[in-house]
PyMOL Python script that loads the backbone (N, CA, C, O; Angstrom):
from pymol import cmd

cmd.read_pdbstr("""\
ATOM      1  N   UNK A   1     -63.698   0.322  36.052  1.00  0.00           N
ATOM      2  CA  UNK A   1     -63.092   0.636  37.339  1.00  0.00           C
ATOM      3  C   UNK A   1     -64.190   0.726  38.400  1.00  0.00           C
ATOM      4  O   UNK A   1     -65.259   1.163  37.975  1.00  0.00           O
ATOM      5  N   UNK A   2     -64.145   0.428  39.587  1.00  0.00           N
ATOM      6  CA  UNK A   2     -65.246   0.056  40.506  1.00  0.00           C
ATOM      7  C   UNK A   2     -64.899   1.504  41.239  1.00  0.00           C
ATOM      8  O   UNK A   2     -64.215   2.458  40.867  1.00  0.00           O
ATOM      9  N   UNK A   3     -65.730   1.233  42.536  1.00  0.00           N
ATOM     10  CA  UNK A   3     -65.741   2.925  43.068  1.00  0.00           C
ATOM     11  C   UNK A   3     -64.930   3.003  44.279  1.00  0.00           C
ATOM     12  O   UNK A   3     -64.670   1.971  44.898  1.00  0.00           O
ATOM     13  N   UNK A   4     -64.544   4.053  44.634  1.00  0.00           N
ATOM     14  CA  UNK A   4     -63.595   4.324  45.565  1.00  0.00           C
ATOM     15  C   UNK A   4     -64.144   4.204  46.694  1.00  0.00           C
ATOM     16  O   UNK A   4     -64.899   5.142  46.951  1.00  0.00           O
ATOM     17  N   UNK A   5     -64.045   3.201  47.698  1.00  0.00           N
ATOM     18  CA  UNK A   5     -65.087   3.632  49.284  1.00  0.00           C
ATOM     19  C   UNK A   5     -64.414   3.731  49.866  1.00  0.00           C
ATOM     20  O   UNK A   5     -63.436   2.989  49.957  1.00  0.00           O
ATOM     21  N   UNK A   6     -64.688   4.853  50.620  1.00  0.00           N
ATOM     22  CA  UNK A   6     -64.330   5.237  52.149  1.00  0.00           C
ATOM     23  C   UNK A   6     -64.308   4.706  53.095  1.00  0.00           C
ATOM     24  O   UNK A   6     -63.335   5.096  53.741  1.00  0.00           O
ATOM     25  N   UNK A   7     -65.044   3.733  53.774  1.00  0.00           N
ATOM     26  CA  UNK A   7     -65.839   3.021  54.910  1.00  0.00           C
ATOM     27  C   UNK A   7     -66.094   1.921  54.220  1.00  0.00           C
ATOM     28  O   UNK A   7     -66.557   1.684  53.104  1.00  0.00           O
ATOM     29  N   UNK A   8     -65.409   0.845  55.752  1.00  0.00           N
ATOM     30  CA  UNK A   8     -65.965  -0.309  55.725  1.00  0.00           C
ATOM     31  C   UNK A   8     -66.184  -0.891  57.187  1.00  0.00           C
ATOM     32  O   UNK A   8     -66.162  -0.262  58.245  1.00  0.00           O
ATOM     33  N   UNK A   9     -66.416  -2.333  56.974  1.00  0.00           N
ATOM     34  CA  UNK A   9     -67.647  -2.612  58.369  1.00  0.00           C
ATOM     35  C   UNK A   9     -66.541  -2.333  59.633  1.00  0.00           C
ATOM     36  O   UNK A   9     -65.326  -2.532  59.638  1.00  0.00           O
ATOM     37  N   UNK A  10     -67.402  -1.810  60.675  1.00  0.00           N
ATOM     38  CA  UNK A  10     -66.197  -1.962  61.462  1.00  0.00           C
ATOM     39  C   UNK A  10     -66.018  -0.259  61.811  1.00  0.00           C
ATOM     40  O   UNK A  10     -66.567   0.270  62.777  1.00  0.00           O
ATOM     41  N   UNK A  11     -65.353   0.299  61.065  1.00  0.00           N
ATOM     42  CA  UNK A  11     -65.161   1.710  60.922  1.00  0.00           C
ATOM     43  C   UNK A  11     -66.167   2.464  62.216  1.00  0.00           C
ATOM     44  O   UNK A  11     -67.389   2.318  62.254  1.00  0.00           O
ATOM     45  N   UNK A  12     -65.434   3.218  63.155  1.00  0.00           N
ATOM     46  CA  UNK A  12     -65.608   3.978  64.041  1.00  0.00           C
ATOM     47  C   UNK A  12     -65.927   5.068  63.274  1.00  0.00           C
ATOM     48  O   UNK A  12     -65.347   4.937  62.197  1.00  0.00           O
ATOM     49  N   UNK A  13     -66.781   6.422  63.314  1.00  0.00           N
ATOM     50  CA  UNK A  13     -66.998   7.631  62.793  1.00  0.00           C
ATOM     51  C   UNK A  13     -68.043   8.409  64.103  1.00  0.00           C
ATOM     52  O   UNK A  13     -68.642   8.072  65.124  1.00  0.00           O
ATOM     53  N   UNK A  14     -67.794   9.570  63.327  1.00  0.00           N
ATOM     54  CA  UNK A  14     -68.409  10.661  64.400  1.00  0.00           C
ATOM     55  C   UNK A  14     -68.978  11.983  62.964  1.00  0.00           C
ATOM     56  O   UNK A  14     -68.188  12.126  62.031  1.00  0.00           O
ATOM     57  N   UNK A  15     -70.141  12.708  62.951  1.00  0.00           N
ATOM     58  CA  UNK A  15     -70.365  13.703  61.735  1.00  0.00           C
ATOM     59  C   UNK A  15     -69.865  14.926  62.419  1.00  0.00           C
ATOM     60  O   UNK A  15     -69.915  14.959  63.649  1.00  0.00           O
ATOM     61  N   UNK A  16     -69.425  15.854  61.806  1.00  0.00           N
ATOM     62  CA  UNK A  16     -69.073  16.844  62.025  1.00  0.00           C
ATOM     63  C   UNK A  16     -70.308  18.074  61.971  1.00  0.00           C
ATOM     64  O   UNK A  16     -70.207  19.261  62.282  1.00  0.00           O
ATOM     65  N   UNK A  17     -71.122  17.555  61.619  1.00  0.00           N
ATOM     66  CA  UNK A  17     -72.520  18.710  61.764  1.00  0.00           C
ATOM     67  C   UNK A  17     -73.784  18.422  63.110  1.00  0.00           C
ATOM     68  O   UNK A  17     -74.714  19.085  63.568  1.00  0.00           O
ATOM     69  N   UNK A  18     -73.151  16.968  63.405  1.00  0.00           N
ATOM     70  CA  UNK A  18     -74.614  16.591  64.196  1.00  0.00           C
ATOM     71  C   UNK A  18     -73.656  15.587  65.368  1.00  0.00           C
ATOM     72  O   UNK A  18     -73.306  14.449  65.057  1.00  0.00           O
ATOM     73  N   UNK A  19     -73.312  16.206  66.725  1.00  0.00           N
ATOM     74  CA  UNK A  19     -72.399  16.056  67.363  1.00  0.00           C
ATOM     75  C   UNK A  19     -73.451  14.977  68.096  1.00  0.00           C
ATOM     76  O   UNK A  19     -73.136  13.822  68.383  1.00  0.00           O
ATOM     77  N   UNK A  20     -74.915  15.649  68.370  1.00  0.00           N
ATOM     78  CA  UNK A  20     -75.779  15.082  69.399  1.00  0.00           C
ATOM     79  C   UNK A  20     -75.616  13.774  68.653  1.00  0.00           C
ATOM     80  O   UNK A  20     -75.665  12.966  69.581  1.00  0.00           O
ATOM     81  N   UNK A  21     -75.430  12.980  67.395  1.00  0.00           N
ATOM     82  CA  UNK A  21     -75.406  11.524  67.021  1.00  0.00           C
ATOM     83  C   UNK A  21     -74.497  10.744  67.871  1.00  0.00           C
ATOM     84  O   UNK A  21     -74.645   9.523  67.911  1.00  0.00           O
ATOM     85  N   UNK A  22     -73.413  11.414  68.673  1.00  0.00           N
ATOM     86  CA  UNK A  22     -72.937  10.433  69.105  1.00  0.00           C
ATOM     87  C   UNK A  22     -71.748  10.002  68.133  1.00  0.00           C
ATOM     88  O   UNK A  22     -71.528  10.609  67.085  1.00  0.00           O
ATOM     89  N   UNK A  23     -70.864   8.712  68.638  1.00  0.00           N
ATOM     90  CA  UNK A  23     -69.872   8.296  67.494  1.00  0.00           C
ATOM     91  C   UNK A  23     -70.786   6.899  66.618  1.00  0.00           C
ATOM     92  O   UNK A  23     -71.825   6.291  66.873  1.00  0.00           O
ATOM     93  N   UNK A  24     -70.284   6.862  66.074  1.00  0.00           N
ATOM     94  CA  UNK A  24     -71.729   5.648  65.437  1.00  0.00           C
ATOM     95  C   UNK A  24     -70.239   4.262  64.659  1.00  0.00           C
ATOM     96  O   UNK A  24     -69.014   4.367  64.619  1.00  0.00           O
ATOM     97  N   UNK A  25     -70.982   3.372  64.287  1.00  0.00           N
ATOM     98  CA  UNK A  25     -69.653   2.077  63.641  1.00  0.00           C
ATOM     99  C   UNK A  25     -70.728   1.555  62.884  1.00  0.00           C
ATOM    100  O   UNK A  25     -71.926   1.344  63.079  1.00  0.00           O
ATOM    101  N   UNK A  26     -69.559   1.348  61.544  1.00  0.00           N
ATOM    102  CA  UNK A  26     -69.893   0.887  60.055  1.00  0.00           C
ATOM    103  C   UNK A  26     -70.836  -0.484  60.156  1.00  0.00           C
ATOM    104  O   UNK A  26     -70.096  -1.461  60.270  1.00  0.00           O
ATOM    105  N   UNK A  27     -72.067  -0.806  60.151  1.00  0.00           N
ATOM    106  CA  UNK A  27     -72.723  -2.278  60.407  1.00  0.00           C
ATOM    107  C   UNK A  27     -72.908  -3.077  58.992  1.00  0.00           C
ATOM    108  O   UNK A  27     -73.090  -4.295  58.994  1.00  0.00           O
ATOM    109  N   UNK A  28     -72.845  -2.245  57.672  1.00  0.00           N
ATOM    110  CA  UNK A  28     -73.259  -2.856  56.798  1.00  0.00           C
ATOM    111  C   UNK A  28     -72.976  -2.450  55.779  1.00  0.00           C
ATOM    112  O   UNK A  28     -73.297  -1.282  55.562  1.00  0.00           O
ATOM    113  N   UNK A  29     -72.291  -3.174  54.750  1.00  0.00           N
ATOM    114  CA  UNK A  29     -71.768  -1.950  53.477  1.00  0.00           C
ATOM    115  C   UNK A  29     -72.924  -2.810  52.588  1.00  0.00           C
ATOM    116  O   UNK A  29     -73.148  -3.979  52.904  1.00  0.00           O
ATOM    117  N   UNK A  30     -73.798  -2.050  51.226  1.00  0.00           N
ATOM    118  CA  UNK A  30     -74.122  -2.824  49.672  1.00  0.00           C
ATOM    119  C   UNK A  30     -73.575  -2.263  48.788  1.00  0.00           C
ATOM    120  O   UNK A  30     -73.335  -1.056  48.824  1.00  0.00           O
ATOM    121  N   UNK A  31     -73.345  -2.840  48.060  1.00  0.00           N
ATOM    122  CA  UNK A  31     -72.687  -2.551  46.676  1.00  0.00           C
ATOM    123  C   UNK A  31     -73.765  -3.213  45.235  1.00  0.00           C
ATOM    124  O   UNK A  31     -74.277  -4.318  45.054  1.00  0.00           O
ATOM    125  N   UNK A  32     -73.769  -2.003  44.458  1.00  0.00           N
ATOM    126  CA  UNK A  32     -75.234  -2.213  43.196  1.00  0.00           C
ATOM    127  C   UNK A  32     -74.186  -3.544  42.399  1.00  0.00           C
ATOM    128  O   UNK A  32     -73.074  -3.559  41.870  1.00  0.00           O
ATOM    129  N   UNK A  33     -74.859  -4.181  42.573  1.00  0.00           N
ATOM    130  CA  UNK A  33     -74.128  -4.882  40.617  1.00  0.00           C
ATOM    131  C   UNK A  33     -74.053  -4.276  39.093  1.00  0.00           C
ATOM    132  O   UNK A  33     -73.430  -4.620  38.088  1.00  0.00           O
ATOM    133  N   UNK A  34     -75.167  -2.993  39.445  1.00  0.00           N
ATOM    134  CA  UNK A  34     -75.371  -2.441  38.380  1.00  0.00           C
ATOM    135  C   UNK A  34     -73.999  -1.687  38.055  1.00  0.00           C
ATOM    136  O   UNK A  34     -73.292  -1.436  39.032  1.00  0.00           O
ATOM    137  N   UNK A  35     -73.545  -1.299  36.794  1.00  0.00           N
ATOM    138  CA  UNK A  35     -72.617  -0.327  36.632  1.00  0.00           C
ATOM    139  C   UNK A  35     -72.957   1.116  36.972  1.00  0.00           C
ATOM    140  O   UNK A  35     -74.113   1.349  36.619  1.00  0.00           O
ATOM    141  N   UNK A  36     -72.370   2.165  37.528  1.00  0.00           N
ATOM    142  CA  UNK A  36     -72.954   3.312  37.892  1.00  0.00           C
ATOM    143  C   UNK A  36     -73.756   2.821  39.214  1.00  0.00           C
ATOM    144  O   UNK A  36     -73.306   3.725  39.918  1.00  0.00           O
ATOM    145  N   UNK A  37     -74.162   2.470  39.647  1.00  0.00           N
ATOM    146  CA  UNK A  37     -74.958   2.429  40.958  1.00  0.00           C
ATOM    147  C   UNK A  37     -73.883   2.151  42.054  1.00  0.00           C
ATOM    148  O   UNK A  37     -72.758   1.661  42.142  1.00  0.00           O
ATOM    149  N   UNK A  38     -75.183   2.937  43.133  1.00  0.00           N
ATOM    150  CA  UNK A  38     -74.538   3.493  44.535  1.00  0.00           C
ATOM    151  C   UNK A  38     -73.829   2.153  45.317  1.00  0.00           C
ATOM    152  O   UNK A  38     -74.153   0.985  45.102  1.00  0.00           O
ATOM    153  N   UNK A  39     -72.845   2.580  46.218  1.00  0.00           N
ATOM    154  CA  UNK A  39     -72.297   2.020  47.621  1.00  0.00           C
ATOM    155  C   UNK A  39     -73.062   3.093  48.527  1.00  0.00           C
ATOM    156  O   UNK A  39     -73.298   4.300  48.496  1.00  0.00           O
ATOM    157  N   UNK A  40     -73.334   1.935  49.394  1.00  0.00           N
ATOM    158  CA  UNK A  40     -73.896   2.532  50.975  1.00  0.00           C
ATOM    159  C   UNK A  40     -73.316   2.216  51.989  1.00  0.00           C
ATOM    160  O   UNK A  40     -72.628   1.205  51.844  1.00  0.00           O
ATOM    161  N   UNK A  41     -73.296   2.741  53.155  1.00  0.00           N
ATOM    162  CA  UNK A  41     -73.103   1.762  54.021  1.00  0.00           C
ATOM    163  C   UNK A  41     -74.293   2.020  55.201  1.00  0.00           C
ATOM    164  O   UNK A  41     -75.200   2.841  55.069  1.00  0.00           O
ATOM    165  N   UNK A  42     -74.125   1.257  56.234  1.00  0.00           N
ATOM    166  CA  UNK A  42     -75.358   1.938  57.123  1.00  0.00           C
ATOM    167  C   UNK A  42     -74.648   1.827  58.303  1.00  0.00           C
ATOM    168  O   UNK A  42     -74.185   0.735  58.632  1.00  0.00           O
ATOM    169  N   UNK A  43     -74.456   3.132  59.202  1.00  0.00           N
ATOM    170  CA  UNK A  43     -74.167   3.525  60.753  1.00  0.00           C
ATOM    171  C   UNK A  43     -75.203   3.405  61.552  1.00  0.00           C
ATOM    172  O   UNK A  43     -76.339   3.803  61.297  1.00  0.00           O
ATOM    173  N   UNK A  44     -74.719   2.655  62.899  1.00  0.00           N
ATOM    174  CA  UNK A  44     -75.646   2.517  64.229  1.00  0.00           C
ATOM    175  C   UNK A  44     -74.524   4.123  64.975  1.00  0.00           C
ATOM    176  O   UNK A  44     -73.360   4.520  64.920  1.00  0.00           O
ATOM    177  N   UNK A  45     -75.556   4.447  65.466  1.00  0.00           N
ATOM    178  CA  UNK A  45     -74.743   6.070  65.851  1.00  0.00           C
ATOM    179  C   UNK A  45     -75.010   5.729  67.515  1.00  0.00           C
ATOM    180  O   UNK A  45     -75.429   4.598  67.760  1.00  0.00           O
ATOM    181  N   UNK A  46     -74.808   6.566  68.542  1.00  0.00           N
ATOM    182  CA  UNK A  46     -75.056   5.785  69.627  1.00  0.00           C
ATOM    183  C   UNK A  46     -75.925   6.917  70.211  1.00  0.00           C
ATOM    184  O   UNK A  46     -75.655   7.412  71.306  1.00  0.00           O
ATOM    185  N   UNK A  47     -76.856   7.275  69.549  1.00  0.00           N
ATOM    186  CA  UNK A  47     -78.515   7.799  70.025  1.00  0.00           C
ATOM    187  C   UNK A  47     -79.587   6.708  69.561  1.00  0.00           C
ATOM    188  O   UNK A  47     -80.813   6.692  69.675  1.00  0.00           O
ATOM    189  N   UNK A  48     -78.454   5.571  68.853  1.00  0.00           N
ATOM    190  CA  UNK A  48     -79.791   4.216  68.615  1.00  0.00           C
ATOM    191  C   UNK A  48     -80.088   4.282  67.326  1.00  0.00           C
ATOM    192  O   UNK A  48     -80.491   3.199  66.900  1.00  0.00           O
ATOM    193  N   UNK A  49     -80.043   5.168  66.503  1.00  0.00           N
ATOM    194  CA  UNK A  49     -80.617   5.414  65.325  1.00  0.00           C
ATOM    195  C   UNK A  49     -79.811   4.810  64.152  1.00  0.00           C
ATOM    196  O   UNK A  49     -78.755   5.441  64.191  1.00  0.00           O
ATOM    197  N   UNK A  50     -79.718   3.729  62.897  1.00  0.00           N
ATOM    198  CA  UNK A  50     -79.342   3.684  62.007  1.00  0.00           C
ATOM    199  C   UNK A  50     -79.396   4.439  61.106  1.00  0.00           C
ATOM    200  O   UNK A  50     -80.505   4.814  60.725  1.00  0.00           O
ATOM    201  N   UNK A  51     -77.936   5.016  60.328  1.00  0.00           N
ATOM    202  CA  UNK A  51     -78.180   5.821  58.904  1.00  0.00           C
ATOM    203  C   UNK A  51     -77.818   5.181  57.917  1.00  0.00           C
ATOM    204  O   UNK A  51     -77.126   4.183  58.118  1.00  0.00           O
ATOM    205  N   UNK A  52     -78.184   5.569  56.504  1.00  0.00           N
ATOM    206  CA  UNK A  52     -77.215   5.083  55.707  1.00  0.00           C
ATOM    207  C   UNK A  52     -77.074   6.343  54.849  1.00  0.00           C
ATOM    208  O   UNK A  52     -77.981   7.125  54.564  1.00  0.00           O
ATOM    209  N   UNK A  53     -75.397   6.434  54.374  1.00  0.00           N
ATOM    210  CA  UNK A  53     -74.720   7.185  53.849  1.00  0.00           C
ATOM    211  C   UNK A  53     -74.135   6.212  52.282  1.00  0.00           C
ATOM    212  O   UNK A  53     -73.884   5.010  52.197  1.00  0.00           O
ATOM    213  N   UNK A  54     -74.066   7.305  51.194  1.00  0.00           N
ATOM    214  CA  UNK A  54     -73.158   7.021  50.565  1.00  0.00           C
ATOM    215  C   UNK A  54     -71.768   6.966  50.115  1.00  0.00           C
ATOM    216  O   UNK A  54     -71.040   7.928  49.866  1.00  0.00           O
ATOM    217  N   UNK A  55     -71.471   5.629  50.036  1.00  0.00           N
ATOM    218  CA  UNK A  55     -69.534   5.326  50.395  1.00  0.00           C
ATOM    219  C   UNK A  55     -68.679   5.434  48.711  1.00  0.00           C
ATOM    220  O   UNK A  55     -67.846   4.602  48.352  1.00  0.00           O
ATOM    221  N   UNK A  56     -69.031   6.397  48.027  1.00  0.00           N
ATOM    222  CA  UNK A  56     -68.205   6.087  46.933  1.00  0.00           C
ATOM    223  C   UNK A  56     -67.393   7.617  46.425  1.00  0.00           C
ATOM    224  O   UNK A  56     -67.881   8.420  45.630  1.00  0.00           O
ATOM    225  N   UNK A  57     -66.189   7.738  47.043  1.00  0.00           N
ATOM    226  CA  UNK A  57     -65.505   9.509  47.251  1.00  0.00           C
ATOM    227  C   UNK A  57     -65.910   9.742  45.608  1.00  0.00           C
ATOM    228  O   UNK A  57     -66.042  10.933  45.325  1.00  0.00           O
ATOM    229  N   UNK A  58     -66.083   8.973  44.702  1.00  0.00           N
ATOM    230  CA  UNK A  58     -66.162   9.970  43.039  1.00  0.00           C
ATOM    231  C   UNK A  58     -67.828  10.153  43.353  1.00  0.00           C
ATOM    232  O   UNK A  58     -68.523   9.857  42.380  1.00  0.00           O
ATOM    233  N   UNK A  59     -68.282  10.424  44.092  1.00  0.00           N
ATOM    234  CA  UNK A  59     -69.802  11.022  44.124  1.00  0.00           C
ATOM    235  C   UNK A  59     -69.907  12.238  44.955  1.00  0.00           C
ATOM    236  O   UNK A  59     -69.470  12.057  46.092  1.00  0.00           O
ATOM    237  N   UNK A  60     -70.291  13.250  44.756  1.00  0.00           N
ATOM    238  CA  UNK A  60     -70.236  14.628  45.019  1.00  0.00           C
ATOM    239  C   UNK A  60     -70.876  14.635  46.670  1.00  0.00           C
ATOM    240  O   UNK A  60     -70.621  15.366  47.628  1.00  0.00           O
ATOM    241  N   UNK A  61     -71.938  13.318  46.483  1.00  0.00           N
ATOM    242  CA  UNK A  61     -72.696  13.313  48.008  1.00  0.00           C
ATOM    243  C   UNK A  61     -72.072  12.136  48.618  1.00  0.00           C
ATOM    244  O   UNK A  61     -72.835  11.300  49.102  1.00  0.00           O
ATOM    245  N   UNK A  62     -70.991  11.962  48.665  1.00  0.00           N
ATOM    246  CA  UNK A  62     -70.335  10.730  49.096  1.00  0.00           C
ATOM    247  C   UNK A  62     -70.104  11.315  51.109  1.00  0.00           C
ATOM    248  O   UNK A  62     -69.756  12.454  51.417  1.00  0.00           O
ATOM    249  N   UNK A  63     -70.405  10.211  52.117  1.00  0.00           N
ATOM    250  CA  UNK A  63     -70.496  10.443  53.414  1.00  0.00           C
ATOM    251  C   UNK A  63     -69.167  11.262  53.323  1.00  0.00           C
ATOM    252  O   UNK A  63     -69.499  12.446  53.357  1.00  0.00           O
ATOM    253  N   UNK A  64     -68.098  11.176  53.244  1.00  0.00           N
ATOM    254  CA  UNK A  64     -67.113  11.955  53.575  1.00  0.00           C
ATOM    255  C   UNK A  64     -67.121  13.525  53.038  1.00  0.00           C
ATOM    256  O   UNK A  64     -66.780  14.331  53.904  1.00  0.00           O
ATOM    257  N   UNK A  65     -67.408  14.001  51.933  1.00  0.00           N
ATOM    258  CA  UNK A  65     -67.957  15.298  52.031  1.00  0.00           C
ATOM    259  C   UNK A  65     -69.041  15.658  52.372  1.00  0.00           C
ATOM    260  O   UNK A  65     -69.363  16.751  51.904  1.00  0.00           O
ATOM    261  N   UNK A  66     -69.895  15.090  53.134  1.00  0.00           N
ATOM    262  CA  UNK A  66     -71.535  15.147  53.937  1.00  0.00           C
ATOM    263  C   UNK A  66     -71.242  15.582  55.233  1.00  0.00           C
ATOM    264  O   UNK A  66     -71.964  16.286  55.939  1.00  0.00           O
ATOM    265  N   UNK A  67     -69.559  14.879  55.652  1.00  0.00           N
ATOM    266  CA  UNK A  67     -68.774  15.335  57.071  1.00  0.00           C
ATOM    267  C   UNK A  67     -69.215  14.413  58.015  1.00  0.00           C
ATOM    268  O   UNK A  67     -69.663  14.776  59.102  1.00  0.00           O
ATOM    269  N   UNK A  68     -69.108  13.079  57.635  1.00  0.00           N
ATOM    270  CA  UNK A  68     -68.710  11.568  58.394  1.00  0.00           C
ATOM    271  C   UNK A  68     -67.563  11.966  58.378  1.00  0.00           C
ATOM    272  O   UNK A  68     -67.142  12.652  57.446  1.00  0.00           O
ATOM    273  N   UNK A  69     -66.734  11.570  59.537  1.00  0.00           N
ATOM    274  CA  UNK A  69     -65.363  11.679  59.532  1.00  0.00           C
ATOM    275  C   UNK A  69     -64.910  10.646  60.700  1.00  0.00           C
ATOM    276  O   UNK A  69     -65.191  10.741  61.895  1.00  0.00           O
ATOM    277  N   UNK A  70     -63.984   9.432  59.937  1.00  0.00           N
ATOM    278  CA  UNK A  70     -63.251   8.409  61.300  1.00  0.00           C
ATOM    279  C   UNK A  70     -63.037   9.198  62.019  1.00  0.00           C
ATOM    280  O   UNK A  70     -62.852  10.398  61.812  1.00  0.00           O
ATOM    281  N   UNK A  71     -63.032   8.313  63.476  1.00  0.00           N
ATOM    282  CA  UNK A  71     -62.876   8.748  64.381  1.00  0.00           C
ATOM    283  C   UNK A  71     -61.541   8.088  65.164  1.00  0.00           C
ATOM    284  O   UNK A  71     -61.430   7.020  65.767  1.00  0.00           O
ATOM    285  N   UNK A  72     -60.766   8.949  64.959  1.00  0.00           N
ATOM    286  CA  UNK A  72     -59.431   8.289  65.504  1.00  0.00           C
ATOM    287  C   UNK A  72     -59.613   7.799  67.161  1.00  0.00           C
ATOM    288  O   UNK A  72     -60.369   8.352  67.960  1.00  0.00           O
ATOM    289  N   UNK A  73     -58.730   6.635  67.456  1.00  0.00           N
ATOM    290  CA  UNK A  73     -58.881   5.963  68.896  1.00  0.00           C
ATOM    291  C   UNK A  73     -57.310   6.488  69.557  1.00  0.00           C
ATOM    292  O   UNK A  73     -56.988   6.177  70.704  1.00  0.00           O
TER     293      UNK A  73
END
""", "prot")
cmd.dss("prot")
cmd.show_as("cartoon", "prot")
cmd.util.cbc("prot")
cmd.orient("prot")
């Protein structure tokens, strides 16, 4: 069974701990070939800065409990 992601390209978000980031959009998802290995994706936030978060909800540090959260339009 492959992993559950949250985010994909495109995706509007905003963090709920770090407001000064700005709203940031999904630029890049990878996915491991390996079994067990991570999904990422990487956010342009609009202070300029790229992050990358991990996109897979069965991982304890997955962006959505880190408090990435879409950002409804």
């Amino acid at each position: 069974m492959g992993p559950r992601l949250y985010l994909k390209i495109g995706d509007m978000v905003r963090h709920k701990h770090y407001s000064a980031w700005g709203s940031g959009e999904v630029i890049e998802e990878k996915h491991s070939s390996l079994p067990g290995g991570l999904c990422l994706v990487r956010v342009l936030f609009e202070d300029g800065k790229e992050r990358a978060f991990i996109n897979d909800l069965d991982n304890e540090c997955c962006c959505y409990y880190a408090g990435l959260k879409l950002r409804r339009l």
